[in-house]
MARBA-3410 file (N, C-alpha, C, O; in Angstrom, 1 decimal):
100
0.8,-1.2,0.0,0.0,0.0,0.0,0.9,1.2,0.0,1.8,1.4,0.8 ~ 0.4,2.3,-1.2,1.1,3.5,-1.3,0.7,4.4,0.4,-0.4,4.1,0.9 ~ 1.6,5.5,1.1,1.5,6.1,2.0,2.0,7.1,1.8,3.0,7.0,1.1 ~ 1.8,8.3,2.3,2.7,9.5,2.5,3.9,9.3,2.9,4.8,9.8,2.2 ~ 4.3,8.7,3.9,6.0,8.5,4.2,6.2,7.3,3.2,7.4,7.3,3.1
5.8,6.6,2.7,6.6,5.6,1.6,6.9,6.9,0.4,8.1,7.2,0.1 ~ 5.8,7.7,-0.2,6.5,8.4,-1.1,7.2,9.4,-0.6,8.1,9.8,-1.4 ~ 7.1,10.1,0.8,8.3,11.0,1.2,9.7,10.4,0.7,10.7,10.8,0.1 ~ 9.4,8.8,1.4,10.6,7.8,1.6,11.8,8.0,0.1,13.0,8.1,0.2 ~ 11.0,8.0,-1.1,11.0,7.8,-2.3,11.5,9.3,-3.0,12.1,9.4,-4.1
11.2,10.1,-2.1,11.4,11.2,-2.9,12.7,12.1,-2.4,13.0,13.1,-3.0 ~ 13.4,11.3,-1.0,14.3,11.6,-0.6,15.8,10.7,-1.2,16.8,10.7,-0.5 ~ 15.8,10.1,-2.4,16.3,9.5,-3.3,16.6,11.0,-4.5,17.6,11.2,-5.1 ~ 15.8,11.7,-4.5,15.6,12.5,-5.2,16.3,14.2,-5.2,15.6,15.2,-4.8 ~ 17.6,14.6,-5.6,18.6,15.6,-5.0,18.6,17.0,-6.0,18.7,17.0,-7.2
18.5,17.7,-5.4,19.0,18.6,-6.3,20.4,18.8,-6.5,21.3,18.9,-5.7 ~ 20.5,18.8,-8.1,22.1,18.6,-8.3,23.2,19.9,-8.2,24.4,19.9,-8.5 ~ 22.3,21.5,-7.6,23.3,22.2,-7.6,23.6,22.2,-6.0,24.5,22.8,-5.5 ~ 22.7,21.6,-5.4,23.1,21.8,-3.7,23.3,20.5,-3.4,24.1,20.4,-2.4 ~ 22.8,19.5,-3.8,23.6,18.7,-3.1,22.7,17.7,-2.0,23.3,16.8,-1.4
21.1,18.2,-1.9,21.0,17.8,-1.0,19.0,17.2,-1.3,18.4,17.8,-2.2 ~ 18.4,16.1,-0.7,17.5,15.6,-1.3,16.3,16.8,-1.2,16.6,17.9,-0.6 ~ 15.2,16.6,-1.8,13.9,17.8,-2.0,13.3,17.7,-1.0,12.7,18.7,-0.8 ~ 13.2,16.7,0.3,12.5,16.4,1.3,13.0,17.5,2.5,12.6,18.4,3.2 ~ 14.4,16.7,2.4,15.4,17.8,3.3,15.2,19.3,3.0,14.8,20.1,3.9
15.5,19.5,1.8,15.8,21.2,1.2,14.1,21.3,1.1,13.8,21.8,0.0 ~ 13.0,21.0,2.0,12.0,21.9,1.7,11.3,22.2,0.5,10.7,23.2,0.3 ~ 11.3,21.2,-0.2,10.8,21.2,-1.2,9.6,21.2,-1.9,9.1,21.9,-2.8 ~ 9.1,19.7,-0.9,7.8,19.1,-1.3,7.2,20.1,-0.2,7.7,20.6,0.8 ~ 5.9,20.2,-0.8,4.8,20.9,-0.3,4.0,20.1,0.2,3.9,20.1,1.4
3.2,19.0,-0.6,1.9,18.6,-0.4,2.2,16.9,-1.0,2.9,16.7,-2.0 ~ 1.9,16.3,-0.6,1.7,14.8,-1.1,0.2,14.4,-0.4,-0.4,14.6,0.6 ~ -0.2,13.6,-1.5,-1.7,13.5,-1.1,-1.3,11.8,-1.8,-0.4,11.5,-2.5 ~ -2.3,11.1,-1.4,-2.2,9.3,-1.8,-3.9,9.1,-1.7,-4.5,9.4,-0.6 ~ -4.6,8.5,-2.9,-5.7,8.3,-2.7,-5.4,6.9,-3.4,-5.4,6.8,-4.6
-5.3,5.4,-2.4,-5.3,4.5,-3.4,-3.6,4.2,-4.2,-2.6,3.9,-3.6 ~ -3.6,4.2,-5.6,-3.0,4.3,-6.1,-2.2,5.7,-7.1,-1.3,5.8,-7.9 ~ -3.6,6.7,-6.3,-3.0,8.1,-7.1,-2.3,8.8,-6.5,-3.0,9.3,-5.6 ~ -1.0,9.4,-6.6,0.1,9.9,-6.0,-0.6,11.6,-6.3,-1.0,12.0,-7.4 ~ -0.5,12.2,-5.2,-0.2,14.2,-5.9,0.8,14.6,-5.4,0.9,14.5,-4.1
1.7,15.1,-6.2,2.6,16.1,-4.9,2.7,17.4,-5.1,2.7,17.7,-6.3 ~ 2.8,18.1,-4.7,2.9,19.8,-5.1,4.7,19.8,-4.6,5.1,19.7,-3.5 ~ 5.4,20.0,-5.6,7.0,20.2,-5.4,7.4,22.0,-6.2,6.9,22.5,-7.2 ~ 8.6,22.6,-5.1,8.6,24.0,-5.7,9.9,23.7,-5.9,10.3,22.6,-6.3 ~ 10.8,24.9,-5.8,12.7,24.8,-6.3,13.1,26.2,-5.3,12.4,27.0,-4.7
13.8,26.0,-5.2,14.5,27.3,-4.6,14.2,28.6,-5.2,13.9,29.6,-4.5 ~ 14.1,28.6,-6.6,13.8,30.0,-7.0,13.6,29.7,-8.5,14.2,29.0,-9.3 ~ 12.3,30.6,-8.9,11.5,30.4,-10.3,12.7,30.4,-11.2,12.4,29.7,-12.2 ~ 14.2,30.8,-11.2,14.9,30.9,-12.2,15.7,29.1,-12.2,16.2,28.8,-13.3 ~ 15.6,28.3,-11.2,16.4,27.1,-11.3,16.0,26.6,-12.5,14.8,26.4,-12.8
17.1,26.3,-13.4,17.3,25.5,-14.6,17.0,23.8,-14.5,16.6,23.1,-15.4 ~ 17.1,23.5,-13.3,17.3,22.0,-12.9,15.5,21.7,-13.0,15.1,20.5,-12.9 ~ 14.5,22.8,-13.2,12.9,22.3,-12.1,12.6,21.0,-13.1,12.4,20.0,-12.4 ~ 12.6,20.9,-14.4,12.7,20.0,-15.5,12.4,18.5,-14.8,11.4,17.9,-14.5 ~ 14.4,18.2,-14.7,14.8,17.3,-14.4,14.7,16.9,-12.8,14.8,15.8,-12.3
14.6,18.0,-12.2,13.5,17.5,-10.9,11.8,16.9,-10.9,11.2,16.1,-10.1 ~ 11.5,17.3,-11.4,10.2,17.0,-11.6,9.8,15.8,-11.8,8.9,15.2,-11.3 ~ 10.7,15.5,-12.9,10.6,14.3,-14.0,11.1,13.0,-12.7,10.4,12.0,-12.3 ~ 12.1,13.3,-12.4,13.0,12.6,-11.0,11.9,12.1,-10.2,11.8,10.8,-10.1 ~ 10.9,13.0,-9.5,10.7,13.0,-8.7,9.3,11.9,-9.1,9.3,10.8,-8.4
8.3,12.1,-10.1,7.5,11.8,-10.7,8.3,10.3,-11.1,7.3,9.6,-11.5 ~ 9.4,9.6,-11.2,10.5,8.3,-11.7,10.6,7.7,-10.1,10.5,6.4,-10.0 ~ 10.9,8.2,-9.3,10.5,8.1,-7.7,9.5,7.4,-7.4,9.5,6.2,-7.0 ~ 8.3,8.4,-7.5,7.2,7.7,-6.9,6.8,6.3,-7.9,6.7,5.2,-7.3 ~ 6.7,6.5,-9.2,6.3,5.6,-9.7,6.8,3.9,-9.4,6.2,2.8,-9.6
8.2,4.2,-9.0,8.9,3.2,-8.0,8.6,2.7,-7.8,8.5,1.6,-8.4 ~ 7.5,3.1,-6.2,6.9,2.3,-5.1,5.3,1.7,-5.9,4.4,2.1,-6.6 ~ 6.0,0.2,-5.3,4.6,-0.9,-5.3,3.3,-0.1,-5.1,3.2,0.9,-4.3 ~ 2.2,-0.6,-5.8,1.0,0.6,-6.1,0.6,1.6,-6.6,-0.5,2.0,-6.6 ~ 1.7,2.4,-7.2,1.3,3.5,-8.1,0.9,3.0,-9.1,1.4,2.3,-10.0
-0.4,3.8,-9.0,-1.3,3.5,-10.5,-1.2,4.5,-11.4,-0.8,4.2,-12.5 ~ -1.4,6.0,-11.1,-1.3,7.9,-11.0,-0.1,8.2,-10.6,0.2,7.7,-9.5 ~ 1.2,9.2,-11.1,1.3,10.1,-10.8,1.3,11.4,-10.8,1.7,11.9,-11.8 ~ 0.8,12.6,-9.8,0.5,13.7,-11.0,1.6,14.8,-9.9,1.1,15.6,-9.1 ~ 2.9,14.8,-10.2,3.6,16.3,-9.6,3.4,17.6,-10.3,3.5,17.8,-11.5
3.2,18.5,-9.5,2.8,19.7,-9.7,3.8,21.0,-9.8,3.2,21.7,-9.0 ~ 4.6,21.6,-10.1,5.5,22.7,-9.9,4.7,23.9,-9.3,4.2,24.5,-10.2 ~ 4.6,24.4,-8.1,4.0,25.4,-7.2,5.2,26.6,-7.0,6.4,26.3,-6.9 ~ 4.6,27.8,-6.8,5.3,28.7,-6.2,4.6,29.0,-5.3,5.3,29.9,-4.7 ~ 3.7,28.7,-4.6,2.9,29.6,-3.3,3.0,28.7,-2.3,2.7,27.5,-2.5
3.2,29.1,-1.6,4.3,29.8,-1.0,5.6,29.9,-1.3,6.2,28.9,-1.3 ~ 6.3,31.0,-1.5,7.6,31.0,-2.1,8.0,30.0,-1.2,7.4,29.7,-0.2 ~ 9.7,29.5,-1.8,10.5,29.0,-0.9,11.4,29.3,-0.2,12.4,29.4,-0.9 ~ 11.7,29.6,1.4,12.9,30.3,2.3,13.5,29.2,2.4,13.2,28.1,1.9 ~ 14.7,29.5,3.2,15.6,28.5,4.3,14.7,28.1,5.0,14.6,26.8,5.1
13.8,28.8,5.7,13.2,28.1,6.8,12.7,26.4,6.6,12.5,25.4,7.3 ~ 12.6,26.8,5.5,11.6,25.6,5.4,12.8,24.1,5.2,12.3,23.0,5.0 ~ 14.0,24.2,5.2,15.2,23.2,5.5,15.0,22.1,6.6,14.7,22.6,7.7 ~ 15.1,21.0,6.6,15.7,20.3,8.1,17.1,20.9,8.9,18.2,20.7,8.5 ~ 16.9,21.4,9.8,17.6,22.0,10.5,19.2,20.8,10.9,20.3,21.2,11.3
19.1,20.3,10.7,20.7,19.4,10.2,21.3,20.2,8.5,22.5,20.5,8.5 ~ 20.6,20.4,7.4,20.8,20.9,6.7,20.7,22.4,6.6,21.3,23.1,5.8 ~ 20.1,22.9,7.3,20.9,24.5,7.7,22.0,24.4,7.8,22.5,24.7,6.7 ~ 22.9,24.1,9.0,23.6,23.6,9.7,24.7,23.3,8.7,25.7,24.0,8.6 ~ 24.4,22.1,7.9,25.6,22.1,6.9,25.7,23.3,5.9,26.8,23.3,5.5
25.2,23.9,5.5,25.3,25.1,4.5,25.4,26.4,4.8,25.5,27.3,3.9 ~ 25.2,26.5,6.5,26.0,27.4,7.5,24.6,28.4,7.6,24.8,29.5,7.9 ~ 23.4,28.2,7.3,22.3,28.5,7.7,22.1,29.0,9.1,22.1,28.0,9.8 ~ 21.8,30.3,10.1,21.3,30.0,11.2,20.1,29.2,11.9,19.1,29.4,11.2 ~ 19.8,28.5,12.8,19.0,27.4,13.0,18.2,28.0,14.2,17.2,27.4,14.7
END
């Protein structure tokens, strides 16, 4: 059975290649919803100009489809709420010299 932390699980496989660090950690994912076999996620980027949102997207959407039971996936690229630091795991502040 698909779950919110199995596709968290899944999506923390998933890095951005100019930092270095997965989309779960770096604040990424917004919204994951699991109805069944239909995945949603709402995923943003650091900033509307990242070149990489593409090949994140695509990643991430190659991720979920992974886990046993995906029948749907549908990732979304969101800006609203923009994206801060804040929204980091505070271990990953910490490595990028972020205050925590």
């Amino acid at each position: 059975m698909v779950t919110e932390e199995s596709v968290l699980q899944a999506l923390r496989d998933v890095y951005d290649p100019e930092i270095g660090v997965n989309v779960v950690d770096l604040g990424l994912v917004y919204r994951v919803e699991v109805h069944g076999g239909n995945v949603e996620v709402d995923l943003t980027m650091t900033t509307p100009a990242c070149p990489a949102y593409g090949m994140l997207t695509e990643t991430a959407e190659q991720a979920i489809r992974s886990l046993d039971g995906v029948e749907n996936v549908h990732v979304e690229l969101v800006w609203d709420p923009p994206w801060t630091p804040d929204r980091m795991d505070d271990d990953i502040k910490r490595a990028l010299g972020f205050p925590v």
